[in-house]
N, C-alpha and C positions, 0 to 999 in steps of 0.2 A: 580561507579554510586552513585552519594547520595543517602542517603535514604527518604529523600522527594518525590524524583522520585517514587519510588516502593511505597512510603504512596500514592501518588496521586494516580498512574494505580492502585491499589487496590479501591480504592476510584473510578475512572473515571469510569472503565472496567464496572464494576456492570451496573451504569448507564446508560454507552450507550449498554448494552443487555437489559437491560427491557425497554429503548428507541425505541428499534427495533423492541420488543415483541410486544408494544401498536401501534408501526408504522403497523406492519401486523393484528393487532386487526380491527384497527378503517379503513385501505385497506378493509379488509373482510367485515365489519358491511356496507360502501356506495361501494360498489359492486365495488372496484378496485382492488384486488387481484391478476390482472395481472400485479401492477407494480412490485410485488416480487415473484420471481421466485426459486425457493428451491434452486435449485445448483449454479446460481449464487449469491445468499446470501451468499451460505455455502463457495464458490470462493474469496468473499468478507474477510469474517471471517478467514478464512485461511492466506488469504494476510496480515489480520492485525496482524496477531500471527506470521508471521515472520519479520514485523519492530519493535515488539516489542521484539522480542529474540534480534534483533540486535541492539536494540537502548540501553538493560541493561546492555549486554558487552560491549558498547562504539567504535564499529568498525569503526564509520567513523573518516577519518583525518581532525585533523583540521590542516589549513595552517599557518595563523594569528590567536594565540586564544584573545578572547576579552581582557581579562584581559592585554595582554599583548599590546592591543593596547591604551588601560586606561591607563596603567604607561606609553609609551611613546609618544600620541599624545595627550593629553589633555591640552588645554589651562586652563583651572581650576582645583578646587575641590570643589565637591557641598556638602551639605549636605542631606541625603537624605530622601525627606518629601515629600507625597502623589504627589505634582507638578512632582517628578524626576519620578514617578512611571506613569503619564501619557504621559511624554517625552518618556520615554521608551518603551510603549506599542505602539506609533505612530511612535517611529522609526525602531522599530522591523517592524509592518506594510509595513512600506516606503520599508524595506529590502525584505518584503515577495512578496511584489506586482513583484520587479526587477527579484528579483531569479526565482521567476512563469515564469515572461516573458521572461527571459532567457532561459527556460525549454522549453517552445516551440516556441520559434524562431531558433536554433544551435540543428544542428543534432544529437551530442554527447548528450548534457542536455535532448533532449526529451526520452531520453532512462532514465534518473533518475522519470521521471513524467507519461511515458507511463501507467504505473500500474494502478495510480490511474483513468484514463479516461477508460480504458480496458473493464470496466463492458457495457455493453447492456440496461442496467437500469438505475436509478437513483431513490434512495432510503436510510436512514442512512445507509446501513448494505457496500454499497459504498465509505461512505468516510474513510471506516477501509482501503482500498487499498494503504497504501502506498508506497511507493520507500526502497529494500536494496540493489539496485546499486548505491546509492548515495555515493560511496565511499570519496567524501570530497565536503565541502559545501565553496558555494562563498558567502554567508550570509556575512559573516565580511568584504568582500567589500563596502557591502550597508549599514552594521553597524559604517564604520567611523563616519559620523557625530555624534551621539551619545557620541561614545567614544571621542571627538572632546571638546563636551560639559563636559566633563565628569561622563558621568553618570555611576555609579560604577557597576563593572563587577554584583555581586551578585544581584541586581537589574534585569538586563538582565536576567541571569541565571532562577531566581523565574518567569518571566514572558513570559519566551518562551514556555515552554510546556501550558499554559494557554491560549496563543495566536492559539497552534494548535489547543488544545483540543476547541475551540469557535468557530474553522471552523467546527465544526459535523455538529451543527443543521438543516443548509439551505441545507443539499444534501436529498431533500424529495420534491415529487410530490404533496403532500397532503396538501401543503399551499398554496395560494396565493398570491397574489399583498398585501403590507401592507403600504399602505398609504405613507404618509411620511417619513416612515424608508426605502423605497426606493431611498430615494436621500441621503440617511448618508450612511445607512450598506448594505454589501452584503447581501441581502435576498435571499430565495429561487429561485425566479422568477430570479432572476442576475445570479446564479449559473446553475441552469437548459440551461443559452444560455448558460455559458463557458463550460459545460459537451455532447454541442450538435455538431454536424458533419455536420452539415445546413452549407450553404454556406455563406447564413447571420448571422452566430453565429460564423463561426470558429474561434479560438484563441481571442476570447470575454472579456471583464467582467475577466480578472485577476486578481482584487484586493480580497484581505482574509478578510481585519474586515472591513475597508472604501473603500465605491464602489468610493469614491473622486477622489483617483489616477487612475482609467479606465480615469475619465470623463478631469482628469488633459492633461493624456498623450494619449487621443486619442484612445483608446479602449473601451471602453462602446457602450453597445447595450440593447438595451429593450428589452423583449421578448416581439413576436409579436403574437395575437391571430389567426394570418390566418397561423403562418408557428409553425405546433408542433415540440417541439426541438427531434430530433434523435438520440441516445444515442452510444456511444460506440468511436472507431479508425478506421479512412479512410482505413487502411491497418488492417484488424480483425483479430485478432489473435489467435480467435477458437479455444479456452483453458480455462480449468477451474485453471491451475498451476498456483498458481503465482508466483512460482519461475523463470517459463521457461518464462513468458509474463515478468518478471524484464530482463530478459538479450536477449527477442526476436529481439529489435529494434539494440540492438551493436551485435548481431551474423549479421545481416544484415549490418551493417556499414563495421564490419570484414570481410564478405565475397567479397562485392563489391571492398575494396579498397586492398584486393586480387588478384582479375579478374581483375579489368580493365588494360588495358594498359598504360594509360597515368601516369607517376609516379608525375605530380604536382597533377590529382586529387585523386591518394592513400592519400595523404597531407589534401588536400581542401574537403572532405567530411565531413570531421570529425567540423568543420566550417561551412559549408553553411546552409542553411537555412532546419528545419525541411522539410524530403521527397525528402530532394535533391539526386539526383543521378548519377553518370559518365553516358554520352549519350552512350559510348558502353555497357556498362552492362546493362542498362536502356533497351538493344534493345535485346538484346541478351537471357537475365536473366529475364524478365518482373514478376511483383509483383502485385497482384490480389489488386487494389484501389477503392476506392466508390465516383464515381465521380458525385454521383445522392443519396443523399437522401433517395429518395424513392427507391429506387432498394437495402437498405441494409438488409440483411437476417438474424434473427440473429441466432446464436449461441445455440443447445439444442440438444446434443445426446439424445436416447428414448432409458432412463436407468429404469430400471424396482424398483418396489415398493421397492424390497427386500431392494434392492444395495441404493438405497437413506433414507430408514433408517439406515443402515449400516452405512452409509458415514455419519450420524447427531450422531451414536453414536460415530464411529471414532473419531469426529470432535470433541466432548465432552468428551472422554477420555485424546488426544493430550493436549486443554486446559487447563484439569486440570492437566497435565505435564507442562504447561509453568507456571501455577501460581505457583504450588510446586516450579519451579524452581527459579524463580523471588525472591519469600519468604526466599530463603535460600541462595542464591548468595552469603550471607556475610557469608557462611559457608563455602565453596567451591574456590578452588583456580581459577586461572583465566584458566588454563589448563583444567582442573575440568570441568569448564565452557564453554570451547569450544566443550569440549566431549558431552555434556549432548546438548549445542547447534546443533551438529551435527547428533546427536541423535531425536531432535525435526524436521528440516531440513529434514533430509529423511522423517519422517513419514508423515510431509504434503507435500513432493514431492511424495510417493508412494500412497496417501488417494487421491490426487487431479489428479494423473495420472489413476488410476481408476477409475475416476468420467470422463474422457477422454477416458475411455475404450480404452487406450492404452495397446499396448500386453506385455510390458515390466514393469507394473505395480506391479506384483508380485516380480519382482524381490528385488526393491525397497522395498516392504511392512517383507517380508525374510530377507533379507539384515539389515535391521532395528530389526529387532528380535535378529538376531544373532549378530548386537554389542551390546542389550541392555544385551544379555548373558553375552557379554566378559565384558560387564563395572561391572557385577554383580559377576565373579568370579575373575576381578584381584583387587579389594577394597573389597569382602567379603560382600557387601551391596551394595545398590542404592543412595548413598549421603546421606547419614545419614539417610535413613525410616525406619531402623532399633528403632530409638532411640522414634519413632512414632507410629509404630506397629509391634510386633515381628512378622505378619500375611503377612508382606509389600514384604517380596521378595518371598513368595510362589504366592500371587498376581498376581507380574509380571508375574513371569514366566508361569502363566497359561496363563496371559493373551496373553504373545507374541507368544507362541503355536498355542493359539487359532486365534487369530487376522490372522496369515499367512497361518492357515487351512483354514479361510474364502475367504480372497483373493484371496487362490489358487482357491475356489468353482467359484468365481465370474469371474477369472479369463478364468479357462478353459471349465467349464461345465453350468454355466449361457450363459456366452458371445454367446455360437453355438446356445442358442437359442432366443437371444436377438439383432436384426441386429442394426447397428449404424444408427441413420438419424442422417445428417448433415446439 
């Protein structure tokens, strides 16, 4: 992982928390506070600490990497001066707009994109939701022509996380229409229809930085003042996990082309168009859909005060275990690194199956205890905190004691008196 990367998320991160601080300030101050909702913030923020674990160890594959499509498709060699820098950031664009559209058109890709749409809201703390079922990207499809021209890999490289990190700002309620920047850039109001489940919005407004390529290829929608946009997935998936809503859409793909009977559509699902389903399983198997707008409910177990500060301090101990670990990667081998990765993994699969008041929560929240044990007795330390505070593993280990005392409270003896609405 370069270290530009982890200079930048150290740089980014900060920012977009006290972007979301001032987003629920100035909600509060003109009496919107119901666009942010505590646990699906905290659902939010959870999702984005695990594409951030997975994007520092580098787990997805790449097929075609650029570089190597630079040395053998390029008609030139350019030099590279501010013009190769704006070629790049519009062909990166061109790529993001296809890949988007590809996400929800084909049943397989809307399983890499579901996460991010999954929230009930829409507000920054939203567009922290992204994808770590993306296990390999078709981006360098849409990046030939570039490479074509040749614009130098390292170019690409410096301007792709620049190109995400520019899609935060418009996932927020609290702007409006802006003029004239509505016919350039994806603004709030263009974002708000592609995050809506309206029948007039579905699969809208795909383009990232230029709303151009909607309005090129025939996707663009305005957002209209008599229809407010509805927030969330036709099929809801009624979880704060975002581990489990990453792989909820392919357990369903997996299950179907299981059942059915017909062996071309075990084939053909995996292909058709997002939602598509074998007509025997479809009849047999039927999956709760929102085929009305108005009629969708959303999603809020009635979790008690305790258990939701618990889960904000949870959530803020977790973090400061991923920055620790981000910071020190170049300490730690890549092994190392998958420990410590799997170590973070449980804990926001057992803090967000809590917040689910599911009954197997504790297990999870124990289970994570006892390998932070084992990583702490067979290295003698926690990845070097020793070299940080001689104070650092007595720390832990109160803390993973304590953490699994709490859970189990919440678990067995809150729960009988806190019933779940759904």
């Amino acid at each position: 992982m370069p270290t530009y990367y982890i200079t930048t998320l150290n740089i980014i991160i900060p920012i977009f928390v006290i972007l979301i601080l001032l987003e629920i300030f100035y909600a509060n101050i003109i009496n919107k506070s119901f666009i942010i909702r505590s646990m699906d913030t905290l659902s939010s923020l959870c999702s984005g600490l695990t594409n951030v674990i997975r994007d520092v160890l580098g787990l997805t594959i790449i097929i075609v990497s650029y570089s190597f499509m630079v040395d053998n498709f390029a008609l030139f060699t350019i030099k590279t001066t501010w013009i190769t820098y704006v070629v790049a950031f519009i062909g990166i664009d061109f790529a993001g707009y296809w890949v988007h559209r590809i996400n929800h058109s084909i049943n397989y890709f809307w399983n890499h994109h579901i996460v991010h749409h999954s929230s009930e809201e829409f507000n920054l703390a939203c567009a922290l939701r992204q994808s770590i079922s993306n296990f390999f990207s078709l981006t360098f499809v849409f990046l030939i022509p570039t490479a074509i021209v040749g614009v130098p890999a390292e170019v690409i490289t410096f301007l792709a996380p620049l190109h995400l990190f520019a899609q935060y700002w418009y996932h927020t309620r609290l702007i409006g229409k802006l003029g004239f920047l509505e016919y350039i850039l994806v603004t709030p109001s263009h974002h708000r229809v592609h995050h809506a489940i309206n029948k007039e919005y579905l699969d809208k407004n795909l383009s990232q930085i230029f709303i151009i390529w909607d309005k090129l290829f025939g996707t663009f929608q305005k957002e209209l003042n008599e229809v407010p946009p509805v927030y969330g997935v036709k099929r809801p998936v009624r979880s704060w996990n975002p581990i489990f809503i990453n792989f909820t859409h392919l357990m369903v793909l997996i299950k179907d082309a299981w059942k059915t009977n017909n062996w071309y559509d075990k084939l053909k699902i995996w292909f058709m168009p997002t939602g598509w389903r074998p007509k025997d399983v479809e009849n047999e198997f039927p999956i709760v859909s929102i085929d009305s707008s108005n009629d969708y409910e959303k999603y809020y177990p009635n979790l008690s005060m305790k258990l939701q500060i618990w889960s904000w301090i949870q959530y803020t101990l977790i973090f400061c275990f991923m920055m620790y670990f981000i910071n020190n990667l170049h300490r730690i081998s890549f092994v190392e690194g998958i420990q410590y990765a799997v170590f973070l993994y449980v804990s926001i699969y057992g803090l967000t199956s809590l917040m689910d008041q599911d009954s197997y929560a504790w297990i999870f929240e124990i289970g994570k205890s006892l390998f932070g044990f084992v990583l702490i007795i067979f290295y003698g330390d926690w990845f070097f905190i020793s070299t940080y505070s001689d104070y650092g593993i007595i720390l832990l280990q109160i803390y993973f004691v304590s953490s699994s005392i709490i859970v189990l409270y919440f678990s067995f003896y809150e729960k009988k008196l806190t019933p779940v609405i759904n």
